[in-house]
C-alpha positions in Angstrom: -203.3 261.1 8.1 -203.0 259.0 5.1 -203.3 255.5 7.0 -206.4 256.5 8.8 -208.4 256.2 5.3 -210.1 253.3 4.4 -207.9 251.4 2.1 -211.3 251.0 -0.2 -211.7 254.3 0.2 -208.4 255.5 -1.0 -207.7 256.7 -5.2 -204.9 257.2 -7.5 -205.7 260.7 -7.0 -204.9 260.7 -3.1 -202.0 258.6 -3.7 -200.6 261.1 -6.3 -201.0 264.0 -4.3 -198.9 262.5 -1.8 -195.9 260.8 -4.2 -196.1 264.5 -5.1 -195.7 266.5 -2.4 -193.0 263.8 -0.7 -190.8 264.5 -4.0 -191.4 268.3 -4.2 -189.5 268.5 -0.6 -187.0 266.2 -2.0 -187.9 262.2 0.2 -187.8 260.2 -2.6 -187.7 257.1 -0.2 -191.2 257.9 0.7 -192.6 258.8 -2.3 -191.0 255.7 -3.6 -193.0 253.9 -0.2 -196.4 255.2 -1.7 -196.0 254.7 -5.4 -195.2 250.4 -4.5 -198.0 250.8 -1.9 -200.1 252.2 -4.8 -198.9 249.4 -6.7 -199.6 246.4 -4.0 -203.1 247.6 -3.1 -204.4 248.9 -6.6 -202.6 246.3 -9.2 -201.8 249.3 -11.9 -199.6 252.3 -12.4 -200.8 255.0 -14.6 -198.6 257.8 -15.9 -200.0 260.8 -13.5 -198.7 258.1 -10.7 -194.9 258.0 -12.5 -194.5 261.4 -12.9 -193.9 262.9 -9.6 -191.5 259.7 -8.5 -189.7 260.4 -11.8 -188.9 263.9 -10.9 -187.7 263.2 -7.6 -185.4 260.9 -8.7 -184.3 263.6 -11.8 -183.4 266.2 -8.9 -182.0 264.0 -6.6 -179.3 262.2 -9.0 -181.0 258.9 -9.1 -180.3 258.4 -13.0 -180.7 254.3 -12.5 -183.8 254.6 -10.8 -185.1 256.9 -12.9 -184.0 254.7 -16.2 -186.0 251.6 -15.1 -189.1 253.5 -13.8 -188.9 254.7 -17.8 -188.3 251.4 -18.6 -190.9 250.0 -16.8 -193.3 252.2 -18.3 -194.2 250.1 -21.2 -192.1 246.6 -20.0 -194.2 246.3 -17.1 -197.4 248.3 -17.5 -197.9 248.6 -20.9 -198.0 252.6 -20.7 -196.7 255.0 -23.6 -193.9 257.4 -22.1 -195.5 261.4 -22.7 -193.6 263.9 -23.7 -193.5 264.6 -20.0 -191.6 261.5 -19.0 -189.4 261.7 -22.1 -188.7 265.1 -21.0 -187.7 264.4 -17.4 -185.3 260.9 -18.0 -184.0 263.5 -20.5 -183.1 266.3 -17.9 -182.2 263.1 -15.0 -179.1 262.5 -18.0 -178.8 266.3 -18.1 -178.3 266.8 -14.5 -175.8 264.0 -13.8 -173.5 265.2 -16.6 -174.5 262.3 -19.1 -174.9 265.1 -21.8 -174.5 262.4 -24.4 -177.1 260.3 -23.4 -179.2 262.9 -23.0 -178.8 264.8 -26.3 -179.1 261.1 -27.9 -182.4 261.3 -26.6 -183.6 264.5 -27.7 -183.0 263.9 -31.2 -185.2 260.7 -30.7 -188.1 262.8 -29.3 -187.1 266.2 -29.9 -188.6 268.9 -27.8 -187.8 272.5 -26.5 -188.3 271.5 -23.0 -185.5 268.6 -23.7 -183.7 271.0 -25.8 -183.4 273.7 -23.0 -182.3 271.2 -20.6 -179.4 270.4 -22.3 -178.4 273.6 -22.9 -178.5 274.8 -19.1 -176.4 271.3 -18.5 -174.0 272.4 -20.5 -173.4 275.5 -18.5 -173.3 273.6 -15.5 -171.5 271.2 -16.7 -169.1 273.7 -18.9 -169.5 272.1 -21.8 -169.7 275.3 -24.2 -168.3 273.1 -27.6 -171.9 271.5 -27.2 -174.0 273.8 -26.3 
């Protein structure tokens, strides 16, 4: 188990793995626990750290936690957004039906990835006009 590590002994690469798989099976609450433990006992976010809690919050409809995890990218630890993370606060607008919001962002950083998101929201979303 996780706890049993030494603390000193723990990395960002352990701590990853774990945000990681608690988002694949969709507990966002304890993915979230590990990425502010991460936080308390290392001092520093990195971007392979944001990524996974990111995601989970794209696919489970948490568009205002995912907004200020993006926000506090560069407000809080001075890290440049990838194409990654502007792809998946992209697709968290996507999902929730902000198509707007979401194709405003595209165009700002355009991508296929981004570009494809938006156009399977609009199915779902039945939004043929844009799409």
């Amino acid at each position: 188990e996780f706890d049993r590590i030494a603390e000193s002994d723990r990395t960002t690469s352990m701590y990853v793995a774990i945000i990681d798989a608690y988002a694949k099976i969709g507990d966002t609450n304890r993915a979230k626990e590990y990425f502010l433990r991460h936080e308390r006992e290392c001092k520093m976010q990195t971007r392979e750290m944001i990524t996974p809690l990111m995601h989970s919050y794209s696919h489970t409809g948490q568009i205002q936690d995912a907004k200020d995890l993006y926000a506090n990218m560069t407000s809080k630890w001075s890290i440049t957004p990838s194409e990654v993370h502007h792809n998946i606060i992209t697709d968290a607008y996507a999902r929730s039906g902000r198509l707007d919001e979401a194709e405003e962002l595209m165009q700002s950083r355009s991508s296929l990835i981004a570009m494809g998101t938006i156009l399977g929201a609009c199915r779902i979303h039945n939004d043929v006009e844009r799409a």
